[in-house]
FIKOLZA-1660 file (N, C-alpha, C; in steps of 0.1 Angstrom, whole numbers, plus 5000, padded with zeros to 4 digits):
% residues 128
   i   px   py   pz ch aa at
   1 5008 4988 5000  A  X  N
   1 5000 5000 5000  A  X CA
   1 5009 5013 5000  A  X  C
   2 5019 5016 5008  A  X  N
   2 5026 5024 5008  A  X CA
   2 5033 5022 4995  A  X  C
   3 5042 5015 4992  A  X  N
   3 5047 5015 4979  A  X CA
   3 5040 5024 4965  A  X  C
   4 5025 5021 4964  A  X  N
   4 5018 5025 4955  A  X CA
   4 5014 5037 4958  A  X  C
   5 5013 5041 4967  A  X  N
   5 5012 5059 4970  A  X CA
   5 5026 5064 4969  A  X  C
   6 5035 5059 4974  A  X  N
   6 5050 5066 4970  A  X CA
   6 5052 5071 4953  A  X  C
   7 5054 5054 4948  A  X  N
   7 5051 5051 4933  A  X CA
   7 5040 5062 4927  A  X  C
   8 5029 5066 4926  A  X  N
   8 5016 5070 4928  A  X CA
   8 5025 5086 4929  A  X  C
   9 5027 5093 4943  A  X  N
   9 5030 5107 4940  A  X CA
   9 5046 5110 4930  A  X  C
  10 5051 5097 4932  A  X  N
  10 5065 5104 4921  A  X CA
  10 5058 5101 4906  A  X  C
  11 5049 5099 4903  A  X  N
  11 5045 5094 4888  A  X CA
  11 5036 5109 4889  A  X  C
  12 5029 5112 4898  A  X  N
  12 5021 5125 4893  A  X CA
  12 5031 5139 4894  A  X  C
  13 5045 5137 4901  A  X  N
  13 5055 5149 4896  A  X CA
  13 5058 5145 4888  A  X  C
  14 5064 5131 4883  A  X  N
  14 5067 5137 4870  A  X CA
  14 5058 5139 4860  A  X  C
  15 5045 5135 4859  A  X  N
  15 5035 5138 4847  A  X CA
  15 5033 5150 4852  A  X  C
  16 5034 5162 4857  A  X  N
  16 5033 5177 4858  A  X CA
  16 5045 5182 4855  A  X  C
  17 5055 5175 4856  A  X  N
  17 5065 5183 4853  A  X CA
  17 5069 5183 4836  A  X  C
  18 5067 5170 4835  A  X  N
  18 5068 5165 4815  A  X CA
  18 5055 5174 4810  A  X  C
  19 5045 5177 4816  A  X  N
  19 5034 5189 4811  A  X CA
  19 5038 5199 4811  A  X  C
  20 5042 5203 4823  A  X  N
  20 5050 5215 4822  A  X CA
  20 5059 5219 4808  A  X  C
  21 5069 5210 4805  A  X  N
  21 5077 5214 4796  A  X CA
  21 5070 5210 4782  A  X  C
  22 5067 5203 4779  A  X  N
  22 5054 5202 4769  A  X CA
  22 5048 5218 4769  A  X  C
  23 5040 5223 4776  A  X  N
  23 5031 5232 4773  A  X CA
  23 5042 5248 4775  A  X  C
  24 5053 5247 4784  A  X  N
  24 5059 5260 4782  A  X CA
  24 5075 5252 4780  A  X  C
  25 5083 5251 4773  A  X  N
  25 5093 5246 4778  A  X CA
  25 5105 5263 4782  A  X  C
  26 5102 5275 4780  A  X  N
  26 5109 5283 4781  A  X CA
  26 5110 5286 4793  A  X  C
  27 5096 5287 4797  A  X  N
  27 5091 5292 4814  A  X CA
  27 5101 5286 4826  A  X  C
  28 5097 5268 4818  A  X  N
  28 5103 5258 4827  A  X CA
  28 5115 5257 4827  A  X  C
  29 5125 5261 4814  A  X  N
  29 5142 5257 4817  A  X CA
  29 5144 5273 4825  A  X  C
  30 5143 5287 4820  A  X  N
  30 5144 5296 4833  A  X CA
  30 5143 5294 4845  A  X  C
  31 5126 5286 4851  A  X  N
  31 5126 5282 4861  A  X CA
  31 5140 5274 4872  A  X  C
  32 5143 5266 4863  A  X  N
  32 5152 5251 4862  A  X CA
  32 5164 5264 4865  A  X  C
  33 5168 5270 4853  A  X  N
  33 5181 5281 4855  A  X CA
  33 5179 5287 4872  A  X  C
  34 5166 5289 4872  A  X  N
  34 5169 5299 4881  A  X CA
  34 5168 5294 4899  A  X  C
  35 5166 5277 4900  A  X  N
  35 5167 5274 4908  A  X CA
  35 5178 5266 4914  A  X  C
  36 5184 5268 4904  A  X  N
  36 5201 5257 4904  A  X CA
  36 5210 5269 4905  A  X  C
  37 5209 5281 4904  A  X  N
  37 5219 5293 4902  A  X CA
  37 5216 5291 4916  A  X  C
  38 5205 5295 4929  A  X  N
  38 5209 5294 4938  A  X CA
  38 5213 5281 4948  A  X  C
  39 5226 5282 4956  A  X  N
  39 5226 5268 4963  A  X CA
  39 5222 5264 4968  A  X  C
  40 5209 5269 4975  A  X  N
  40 5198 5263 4988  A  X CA
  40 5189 5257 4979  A  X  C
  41 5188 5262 4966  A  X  N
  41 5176 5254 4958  A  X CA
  41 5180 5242 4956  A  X  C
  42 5191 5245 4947  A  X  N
  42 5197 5236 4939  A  X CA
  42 5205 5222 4949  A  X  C
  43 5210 5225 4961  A  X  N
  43 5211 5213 4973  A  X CA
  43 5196 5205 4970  A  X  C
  44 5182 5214 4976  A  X  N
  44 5167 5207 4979  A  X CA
  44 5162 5205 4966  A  X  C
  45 5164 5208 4954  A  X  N
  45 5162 5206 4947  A  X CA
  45 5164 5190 4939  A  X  C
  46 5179 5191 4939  A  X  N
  46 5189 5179 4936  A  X CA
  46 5188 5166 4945  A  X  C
  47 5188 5171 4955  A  X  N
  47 5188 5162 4969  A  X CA
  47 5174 5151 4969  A  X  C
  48 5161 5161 4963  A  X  N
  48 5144 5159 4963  A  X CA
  48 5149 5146 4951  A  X  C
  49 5152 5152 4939  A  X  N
  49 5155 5146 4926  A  X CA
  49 5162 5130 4931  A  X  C
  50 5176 5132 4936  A  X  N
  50 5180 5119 4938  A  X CA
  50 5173 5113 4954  A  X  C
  51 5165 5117 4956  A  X  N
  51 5153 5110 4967  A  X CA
  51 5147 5103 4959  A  X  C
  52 5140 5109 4947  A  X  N
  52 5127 5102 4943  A  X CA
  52 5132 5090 4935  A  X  C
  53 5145 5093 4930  A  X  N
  53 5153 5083 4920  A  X CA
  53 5155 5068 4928  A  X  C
  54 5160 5070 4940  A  X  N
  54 5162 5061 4951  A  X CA
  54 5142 5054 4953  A  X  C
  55 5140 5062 4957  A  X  N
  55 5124 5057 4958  A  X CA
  55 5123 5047 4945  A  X  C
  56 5118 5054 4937  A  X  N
  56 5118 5041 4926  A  X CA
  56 5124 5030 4923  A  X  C
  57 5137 5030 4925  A  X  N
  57 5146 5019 4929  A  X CA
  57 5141 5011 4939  A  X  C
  58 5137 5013 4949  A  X  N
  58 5139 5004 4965  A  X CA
  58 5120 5002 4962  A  X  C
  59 5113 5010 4957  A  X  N
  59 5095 5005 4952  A  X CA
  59 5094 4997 4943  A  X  C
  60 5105 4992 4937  A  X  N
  60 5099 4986 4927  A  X CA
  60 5113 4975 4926  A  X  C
  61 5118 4973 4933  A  X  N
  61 5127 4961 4937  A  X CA
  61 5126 4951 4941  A  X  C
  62 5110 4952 4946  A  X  N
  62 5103 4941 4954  A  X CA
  62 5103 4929 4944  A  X  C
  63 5099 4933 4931  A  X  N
  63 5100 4919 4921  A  X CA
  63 5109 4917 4910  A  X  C
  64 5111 4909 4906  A  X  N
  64 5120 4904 4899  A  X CA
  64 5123 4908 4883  A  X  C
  65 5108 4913 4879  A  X  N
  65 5108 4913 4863  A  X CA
  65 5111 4931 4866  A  X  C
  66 5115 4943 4875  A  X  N
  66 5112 4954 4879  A  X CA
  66 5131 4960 4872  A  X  C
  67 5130 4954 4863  A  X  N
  67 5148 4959 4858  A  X CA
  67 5143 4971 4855  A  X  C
  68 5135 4974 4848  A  X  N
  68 5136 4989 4838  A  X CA
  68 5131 5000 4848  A  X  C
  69 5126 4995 4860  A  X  N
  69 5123 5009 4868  A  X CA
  69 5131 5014 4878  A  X  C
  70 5139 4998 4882  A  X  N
  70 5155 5001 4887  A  X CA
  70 5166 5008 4880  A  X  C
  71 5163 5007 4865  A  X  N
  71 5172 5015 4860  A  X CA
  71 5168 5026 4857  A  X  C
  72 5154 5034 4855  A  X  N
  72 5152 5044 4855  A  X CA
  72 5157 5055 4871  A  X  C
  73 5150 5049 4880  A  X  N
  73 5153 5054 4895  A  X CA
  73 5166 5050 4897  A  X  C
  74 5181 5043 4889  A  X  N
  74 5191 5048 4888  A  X CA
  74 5197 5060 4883  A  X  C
  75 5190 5059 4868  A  X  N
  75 5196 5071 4860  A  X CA
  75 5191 5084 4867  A  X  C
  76 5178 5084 4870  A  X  N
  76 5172 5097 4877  A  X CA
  76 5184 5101 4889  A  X  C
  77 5185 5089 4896  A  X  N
  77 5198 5092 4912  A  X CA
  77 5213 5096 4908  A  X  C
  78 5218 5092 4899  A  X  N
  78 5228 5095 4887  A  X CA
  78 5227 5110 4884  A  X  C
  79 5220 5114 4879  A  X  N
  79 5216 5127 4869  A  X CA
  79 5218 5136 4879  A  X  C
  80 5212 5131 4893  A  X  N
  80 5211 5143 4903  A  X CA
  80 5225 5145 4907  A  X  C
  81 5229 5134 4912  A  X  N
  81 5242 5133 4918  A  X CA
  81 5253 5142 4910  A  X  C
  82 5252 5139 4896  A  X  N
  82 5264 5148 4887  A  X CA
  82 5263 5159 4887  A  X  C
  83 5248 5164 4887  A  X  N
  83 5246 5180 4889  A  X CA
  83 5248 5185 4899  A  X  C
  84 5248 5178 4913  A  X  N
  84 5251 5184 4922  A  X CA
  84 5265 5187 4926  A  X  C
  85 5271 5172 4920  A  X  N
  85 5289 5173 4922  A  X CA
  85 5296 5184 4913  A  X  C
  86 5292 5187 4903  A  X  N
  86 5294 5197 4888  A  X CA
  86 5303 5207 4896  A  X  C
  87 5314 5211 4886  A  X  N
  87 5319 5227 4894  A  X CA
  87 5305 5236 4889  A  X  C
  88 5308 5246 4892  A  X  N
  88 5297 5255 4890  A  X CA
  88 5298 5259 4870  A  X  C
  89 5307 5262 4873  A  X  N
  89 5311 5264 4852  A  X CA
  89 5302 5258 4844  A  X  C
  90 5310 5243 4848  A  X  N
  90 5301 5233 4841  A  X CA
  90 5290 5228 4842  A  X  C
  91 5283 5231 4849  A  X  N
  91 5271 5227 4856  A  X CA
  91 5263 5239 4849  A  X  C
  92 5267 5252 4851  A  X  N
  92 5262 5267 4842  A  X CA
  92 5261 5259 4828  A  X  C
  93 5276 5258 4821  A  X  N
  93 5268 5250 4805  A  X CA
  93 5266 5245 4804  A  X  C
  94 5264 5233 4809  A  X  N
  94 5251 5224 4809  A  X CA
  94 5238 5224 4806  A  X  C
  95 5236 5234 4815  A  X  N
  95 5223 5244 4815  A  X CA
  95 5219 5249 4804  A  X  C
  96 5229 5257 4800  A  X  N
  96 5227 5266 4790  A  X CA
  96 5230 5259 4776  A  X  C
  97 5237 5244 4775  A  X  N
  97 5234 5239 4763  A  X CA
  97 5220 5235 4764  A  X  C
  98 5215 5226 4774  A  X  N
  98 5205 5221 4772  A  X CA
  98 5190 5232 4769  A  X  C
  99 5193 5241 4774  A  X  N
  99 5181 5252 4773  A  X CA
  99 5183 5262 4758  A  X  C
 100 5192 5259 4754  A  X  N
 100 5194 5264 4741  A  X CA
 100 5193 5251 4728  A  X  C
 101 5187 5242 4733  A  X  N
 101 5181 5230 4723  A  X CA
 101 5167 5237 4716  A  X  C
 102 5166 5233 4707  A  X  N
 102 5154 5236 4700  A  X CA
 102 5136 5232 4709  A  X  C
 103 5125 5238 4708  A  X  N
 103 5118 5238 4718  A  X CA
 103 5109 5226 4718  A  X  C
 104 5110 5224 4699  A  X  N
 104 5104 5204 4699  A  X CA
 104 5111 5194 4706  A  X  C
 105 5125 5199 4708  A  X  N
 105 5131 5188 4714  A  X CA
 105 5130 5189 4732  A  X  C
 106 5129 5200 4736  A  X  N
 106 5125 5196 4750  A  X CA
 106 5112 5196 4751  A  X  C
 107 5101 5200 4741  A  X  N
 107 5092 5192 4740  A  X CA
 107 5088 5177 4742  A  X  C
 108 5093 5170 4731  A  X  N
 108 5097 5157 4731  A  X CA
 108 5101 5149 4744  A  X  C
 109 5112 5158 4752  A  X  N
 109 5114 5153 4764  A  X CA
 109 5105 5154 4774  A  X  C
 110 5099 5164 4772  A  X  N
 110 5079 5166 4779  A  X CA
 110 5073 5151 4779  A  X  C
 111 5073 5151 4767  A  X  N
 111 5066 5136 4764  A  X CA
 111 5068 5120 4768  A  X  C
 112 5080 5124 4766  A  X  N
 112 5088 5111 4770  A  X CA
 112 5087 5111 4789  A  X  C
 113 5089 5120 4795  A  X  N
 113 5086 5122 4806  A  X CA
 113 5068 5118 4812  A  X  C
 114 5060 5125 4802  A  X  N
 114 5046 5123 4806  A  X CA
 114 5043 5106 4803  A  X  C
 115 5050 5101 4796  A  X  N
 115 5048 5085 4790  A  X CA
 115 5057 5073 4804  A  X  C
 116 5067 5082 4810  A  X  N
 116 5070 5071 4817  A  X CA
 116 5064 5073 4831  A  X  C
 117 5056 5086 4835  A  X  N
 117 5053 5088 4844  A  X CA
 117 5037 5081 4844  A  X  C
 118 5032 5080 4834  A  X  N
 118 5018 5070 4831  A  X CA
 118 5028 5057 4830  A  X  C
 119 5034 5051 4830  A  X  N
 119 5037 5035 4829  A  X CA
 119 5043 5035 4847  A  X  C
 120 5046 5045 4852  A  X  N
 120 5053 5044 4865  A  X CA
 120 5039 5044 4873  A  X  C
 121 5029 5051 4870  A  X  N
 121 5013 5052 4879  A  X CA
 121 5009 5035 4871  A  X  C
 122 5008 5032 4861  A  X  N
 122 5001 5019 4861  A  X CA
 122 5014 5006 4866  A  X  C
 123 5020 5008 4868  A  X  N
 123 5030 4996 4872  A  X CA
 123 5023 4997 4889  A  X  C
 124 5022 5015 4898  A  X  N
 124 5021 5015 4910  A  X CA
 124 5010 5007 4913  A  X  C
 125 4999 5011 4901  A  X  N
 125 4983 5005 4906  A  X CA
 125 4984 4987 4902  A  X  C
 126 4990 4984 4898  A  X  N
 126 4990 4970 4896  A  X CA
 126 4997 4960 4907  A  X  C
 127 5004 4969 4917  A  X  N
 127 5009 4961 4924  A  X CA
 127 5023 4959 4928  A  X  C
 128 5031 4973 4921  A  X  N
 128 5046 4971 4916  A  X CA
 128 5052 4963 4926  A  X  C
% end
């Protein structure tokens, strides 16, 4: 039961967040810029990120056939970890390559995001 409410609220951030950048993606990489420029954000922010990465890992470890969400709630705990380790330089262009991508393509990452966050809610409701 807990498992699928955990599962359950990290599937509804990320399907708000993959909408988010779907419907504005300019709003959202400023946003993104503007909460990693400060370090109180960017600690709770990163720290939140590789929380929920870990959560998915340890929710859905319970069974056997659960590789692909172990690997996702890796790469998620990964992604945080290097942004937070980043000197600041690099961690800045990072930023600023990625937000200077064309707007279909972080579009597209909207999507891709809203698509695993509905297989992350139906894997929760089934039992993960």
């Amino acid at each position: 039961m807990q498992t699928t409410l955990v599962l359950g609220f990290i599937s509804l951030v990320w399907l708000a967040a993959g909408a988010a950048l779907i419907a504005a993606p300019a709003w959202l990489s400023g946003q993104v810029q503007r909460h990693l420029a400060d370090p109180f954000s960017r600690f709770f922010l990163l720290q939140g990120a590789a929380l929920t990465g870990v959560l998915v890992v340890l929710g859905s470890s319970v069974e056997q056939r659960s590789w692909f969400w172990i690997a996702v709630g890796s790469l998620a705990t990964a992604k945080s970890m290097i942004l937070l380790g980043l000197p600041a330089h690099r961690r800045d262009r990072l930023l600023s390559w990625w937000c200077a991508r064309p707007q279909w393509l972080q579009r597209l990452g909207g999507a891709v995001t809203v698509v695993l966050a509905t297989l992350l809610a139906i894997y929760a409701v089934r039992g993960g």
